[in-house]
C-alpha positions in Angstrom: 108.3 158.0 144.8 108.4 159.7 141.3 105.8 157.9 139.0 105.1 159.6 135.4 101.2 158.5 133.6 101.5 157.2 130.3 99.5 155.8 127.5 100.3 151.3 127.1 103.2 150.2 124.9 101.7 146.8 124.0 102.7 144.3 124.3 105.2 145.3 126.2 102.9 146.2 129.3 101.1 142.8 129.3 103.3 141.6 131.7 103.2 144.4 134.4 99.7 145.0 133.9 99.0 141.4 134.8 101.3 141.6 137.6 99.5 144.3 139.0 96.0 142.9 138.4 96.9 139.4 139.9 97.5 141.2 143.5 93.6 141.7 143.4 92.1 139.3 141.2 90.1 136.2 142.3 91.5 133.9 139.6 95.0 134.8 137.8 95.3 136.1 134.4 98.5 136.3 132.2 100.4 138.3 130.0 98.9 136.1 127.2 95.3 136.3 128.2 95.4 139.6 128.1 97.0 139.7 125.1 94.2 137.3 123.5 91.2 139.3 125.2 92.4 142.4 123.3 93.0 140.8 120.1 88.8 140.6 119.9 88.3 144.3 120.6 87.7 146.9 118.0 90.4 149.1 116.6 88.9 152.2 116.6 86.0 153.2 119.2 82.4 154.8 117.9 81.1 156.7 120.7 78.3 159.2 120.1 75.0 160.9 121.8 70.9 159.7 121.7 68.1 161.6 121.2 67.9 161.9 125.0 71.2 163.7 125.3 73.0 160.9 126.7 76.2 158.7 125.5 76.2 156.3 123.3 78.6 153.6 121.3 81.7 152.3 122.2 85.3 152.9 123.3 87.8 153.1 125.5 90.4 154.6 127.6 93.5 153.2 129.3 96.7 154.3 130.8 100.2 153.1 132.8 101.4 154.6 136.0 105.6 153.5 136.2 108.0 154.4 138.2 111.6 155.6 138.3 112.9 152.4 136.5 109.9 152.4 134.1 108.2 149.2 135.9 104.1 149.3 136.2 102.8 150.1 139.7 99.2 151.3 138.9 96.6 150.6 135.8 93.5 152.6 134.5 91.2 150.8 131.9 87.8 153.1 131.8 85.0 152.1 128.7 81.9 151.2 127.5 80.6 148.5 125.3 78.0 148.4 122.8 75.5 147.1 125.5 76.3 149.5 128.2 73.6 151.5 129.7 73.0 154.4 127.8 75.3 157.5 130.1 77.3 154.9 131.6 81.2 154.0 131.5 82.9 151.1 133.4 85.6 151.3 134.9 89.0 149.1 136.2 91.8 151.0 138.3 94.4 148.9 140.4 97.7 150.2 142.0 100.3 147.7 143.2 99.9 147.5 146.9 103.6 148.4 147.6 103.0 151.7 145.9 99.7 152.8 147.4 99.4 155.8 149.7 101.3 157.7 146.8 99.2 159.4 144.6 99.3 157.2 141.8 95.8 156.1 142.4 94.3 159.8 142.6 96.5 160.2 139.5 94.7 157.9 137.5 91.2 158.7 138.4 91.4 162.2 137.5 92.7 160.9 134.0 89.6 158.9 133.9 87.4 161.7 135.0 88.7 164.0 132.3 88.2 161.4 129.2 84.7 160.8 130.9 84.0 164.3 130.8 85.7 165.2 127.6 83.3 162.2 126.1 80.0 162.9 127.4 79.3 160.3 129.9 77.2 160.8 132.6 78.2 157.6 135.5 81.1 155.8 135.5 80.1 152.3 137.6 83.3 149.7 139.0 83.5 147.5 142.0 85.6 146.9 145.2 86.0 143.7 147.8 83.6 144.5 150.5 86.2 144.0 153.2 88.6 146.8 152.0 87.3 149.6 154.0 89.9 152.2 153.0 89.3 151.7 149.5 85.7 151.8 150.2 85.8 155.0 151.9 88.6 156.3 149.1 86.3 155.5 146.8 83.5 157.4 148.6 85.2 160.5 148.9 86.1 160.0 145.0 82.5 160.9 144.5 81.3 157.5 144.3 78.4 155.7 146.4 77.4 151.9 147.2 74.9 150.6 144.9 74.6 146.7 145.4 76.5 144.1 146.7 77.3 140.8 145.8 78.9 137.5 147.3 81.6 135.0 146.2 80.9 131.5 147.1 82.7 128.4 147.0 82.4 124.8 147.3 85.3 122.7 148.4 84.6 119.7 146.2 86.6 117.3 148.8 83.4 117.8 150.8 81.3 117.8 147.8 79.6 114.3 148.3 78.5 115.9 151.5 76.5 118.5 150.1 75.2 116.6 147.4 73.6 113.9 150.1 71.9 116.6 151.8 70.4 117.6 148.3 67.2 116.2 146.7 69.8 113.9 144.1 66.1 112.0 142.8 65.3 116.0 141.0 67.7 114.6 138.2 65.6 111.2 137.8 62.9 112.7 137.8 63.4 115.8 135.2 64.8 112.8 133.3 61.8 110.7 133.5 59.5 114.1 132.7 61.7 113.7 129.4 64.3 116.5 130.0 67.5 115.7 128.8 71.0 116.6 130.2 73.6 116.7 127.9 76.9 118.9 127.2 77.3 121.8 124.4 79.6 119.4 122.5 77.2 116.4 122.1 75.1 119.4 120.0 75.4 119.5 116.3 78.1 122.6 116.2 76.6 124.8 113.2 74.0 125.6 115.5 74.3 124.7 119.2 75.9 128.5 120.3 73.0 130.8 118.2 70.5 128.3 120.2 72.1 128.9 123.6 72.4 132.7 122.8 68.8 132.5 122.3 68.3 131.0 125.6 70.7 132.6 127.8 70.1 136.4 126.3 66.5 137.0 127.5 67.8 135.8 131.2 69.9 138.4 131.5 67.2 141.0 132.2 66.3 138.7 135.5 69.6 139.2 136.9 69.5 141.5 139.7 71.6 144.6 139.2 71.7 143.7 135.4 72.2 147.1 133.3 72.0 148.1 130.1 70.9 145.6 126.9 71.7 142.5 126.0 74.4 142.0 124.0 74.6 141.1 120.2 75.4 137.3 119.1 79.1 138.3 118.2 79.9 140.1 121.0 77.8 137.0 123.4 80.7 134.6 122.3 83.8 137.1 122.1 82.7 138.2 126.1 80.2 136.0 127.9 81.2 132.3 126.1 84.1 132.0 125.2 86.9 133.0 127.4 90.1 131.6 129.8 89.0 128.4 130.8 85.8 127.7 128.6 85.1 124.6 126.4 81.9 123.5 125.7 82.4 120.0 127.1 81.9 122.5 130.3 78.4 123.7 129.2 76.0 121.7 130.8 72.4 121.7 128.5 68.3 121.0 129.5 66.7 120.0 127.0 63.1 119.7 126.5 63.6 117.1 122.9 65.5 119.9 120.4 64.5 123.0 122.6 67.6 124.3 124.6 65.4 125.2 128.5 68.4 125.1 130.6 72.1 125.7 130.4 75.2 126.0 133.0 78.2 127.6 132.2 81.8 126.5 133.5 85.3 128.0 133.5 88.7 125.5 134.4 91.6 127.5 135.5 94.5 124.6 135.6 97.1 127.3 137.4 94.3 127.1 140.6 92.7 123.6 139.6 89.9 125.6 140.2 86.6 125.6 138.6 84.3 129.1 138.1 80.8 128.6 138.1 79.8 131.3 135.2 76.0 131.5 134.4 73.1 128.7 135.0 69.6 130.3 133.7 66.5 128.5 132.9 64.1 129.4 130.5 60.6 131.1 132.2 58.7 128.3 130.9 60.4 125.7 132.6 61.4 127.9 135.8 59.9 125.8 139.0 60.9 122.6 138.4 63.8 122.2 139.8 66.2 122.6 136.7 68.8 125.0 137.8 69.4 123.0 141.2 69.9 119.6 139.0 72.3 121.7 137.0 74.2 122.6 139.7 74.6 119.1 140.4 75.8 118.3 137.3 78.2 120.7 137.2 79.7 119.4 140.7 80.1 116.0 139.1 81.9 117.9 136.1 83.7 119.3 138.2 85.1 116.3 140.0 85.7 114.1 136.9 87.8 117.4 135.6 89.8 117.2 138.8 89.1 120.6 140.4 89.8 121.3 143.6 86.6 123.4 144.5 83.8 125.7 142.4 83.3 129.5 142.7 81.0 131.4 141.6 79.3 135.2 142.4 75.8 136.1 143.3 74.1 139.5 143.4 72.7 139.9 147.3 69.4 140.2 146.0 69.3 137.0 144.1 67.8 134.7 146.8 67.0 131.9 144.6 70.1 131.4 143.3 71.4 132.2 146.3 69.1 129.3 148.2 70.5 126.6 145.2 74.1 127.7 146.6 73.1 127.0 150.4 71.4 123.9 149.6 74.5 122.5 147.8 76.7 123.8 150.5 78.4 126.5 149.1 80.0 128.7 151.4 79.7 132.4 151.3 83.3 134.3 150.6 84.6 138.3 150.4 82.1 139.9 148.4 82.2 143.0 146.5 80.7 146.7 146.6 79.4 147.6 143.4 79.7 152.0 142.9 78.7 154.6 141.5 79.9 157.8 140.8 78.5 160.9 138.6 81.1 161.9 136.3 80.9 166.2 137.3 81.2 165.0 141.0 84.0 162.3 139.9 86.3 165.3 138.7 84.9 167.9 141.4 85.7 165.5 144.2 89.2 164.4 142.8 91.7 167.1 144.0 90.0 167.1 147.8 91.0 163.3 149.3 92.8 163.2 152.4 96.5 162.6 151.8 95.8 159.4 154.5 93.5 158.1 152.1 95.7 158.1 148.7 96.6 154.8 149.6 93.4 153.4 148.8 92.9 152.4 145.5 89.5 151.6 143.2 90.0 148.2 142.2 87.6 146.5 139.1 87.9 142.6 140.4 
């Protein structure tokens, strides 16, 4: 197969890119989401280097693979944000799985390689399903290495009232009667209900295992982390200790699954201990239910035991997980021209 690397012709590509995607992603996207998601990026990038030597900023970099007939069998999208780790890039690259073991994957990782070199950068970090052992090991010769894992889990909500009877139900009575309140994100007066959840949910993020990198800025919090396919804030479960946000869980509604993804719970450090984040969760299951889903997902770092414990309790059931790598950028581009042609069919895929 002939297959030519181009920059995108938006909105034109929308379409194929999302076709392409959808053969590895967990939940759908569309043409139009993708469309809307780039509509709150910045124009022009700003991308520059610390006092320590390393890169800085933000930008990004993304090209096409086609075929004969001019149709999208492979897509690169390499970048960094504002809150990356200082060095680092991140890093998407899928190839339709009817046109892998071609080349069009190594094709678009040495395009990636080059702009990361041309840049600066030191690491470029991306992810793949811990089942898909070719990729894996394509992805390992590419110069990248495995540097955490983490799990998919999911709760069929049909057997949801039988994980909630196996949980401690009374917790909620009893925050409740401690005087913590339970309300949702829309019951809050709206001039200031998202700056005080940014204020909770920011200094969190530091606790997450395998969190890199800062925090991000209130803009960017609600363009990335808040709202998004799916979100309303009827779907934002809140703890409340009087007026003082200690507690929040965050849910996505995807209609085309029914399916509900579990996005953030954090509790404030003050009020860790109590049992907060497991009433939460079983808010959110009766959420869920009254919304009509058919079942919750969520992810988990590996090393994120507590969570992970709230998850078992509730009887969440562990799915595919995913490999997140890392590769330095010199032996990205060193390592690029010497995979075995067995391999090439193994593509890098950002999930």
């Amino acid at each position: 197969m002939e297959f030519n690397i181009r920059p995108l012709v938006l909105p034109d590509d929308y379409e194929g890119i999302a076709a392409v995607w959808n053969e590895e992603l967990a939940e759908p996207t569309t043409a139009e989401s993708l469309e809307e998601a780039d509509s709150k990026l910045y124009e022009h990038g700003h991308l520059y280097v610390n006092e320590d030597g390393l890169l800085e900023g933000y930008d990004r970099f993304r090209r096409a693979a086609v075929d004969e007939d001019g149709r999208i069998v492979g897509y690169l999208w390499t970048w960094r944000a504002p809150w990356t780790e200082a060095g680092g890039l991140y890093h998407t690259l899928v190839v339709s799985k009817a046109f892998r073991g071609r080349g069009v994957g190594q094709a678009l990782l040495a395009e990636a390689a080059a702009w990361a070199s041309s840049i600066g950068a030191g690491q470029i970090y991306t992810e793949v399903w811990d089942d898909d052992l070719r990729s894996l090991r394509f992805a390992e010769q590419s110069g990248f290495g495995i540097e955490r894992r983490s799990w998919q889990s999911v709760l069929e909500l049909k057997q949801a009232e039988e994980a909630a009877f196996h949980a401690d139900l009374s917790v909620i009575e009893r925050l409740e009667s401690e005087g913590i309140r339970f309300v949702s994100l829309a019951a809050m007066p709206e001039e200031e209900r998202e700056q005080l959840l940014y204020e909770l949910e920011s200094p969190t993020f530091k606790d997450i295992p395998g969190f890199l990198g800062t925090p991000p800025g209130f803009g960017d919090w609600q363009k990335w982390y808040l709202r998004g396919d799916g979100y309303a804030p009827e779907r934002v479960i809140l703890a409340l200790d009087g007026d003082r946000y200690v507690g929040a869980c965050s849910l996505r509604y995807f209609e085309e699954t029914r399916g509900m993804y579990h996005e953030y719970t954090c509790v404030h450090r003050d009020y860790r201990g109590r049992g907060i984040a497991i009433a939460l969760k079983l808010l959110s299951i009766r959420l869920a239910q009254r919304t009509g889903a058919l079942y919750l997902r969520t992810d988990n770092d590996s090393l994120n035991e507590p969570m992970l414990a709230v998850n078992r309790k509730l009887g969440y059931r562990s799915l595919r997980g995913k490999y997140r790598i890392k590769g330095d950028v010199g032996g990205i581009a060193a390592a690029n021209g010497k995979l075995d042609s067995a391999d090439r069919d193994a593509e890098i895929s950002k999930l």
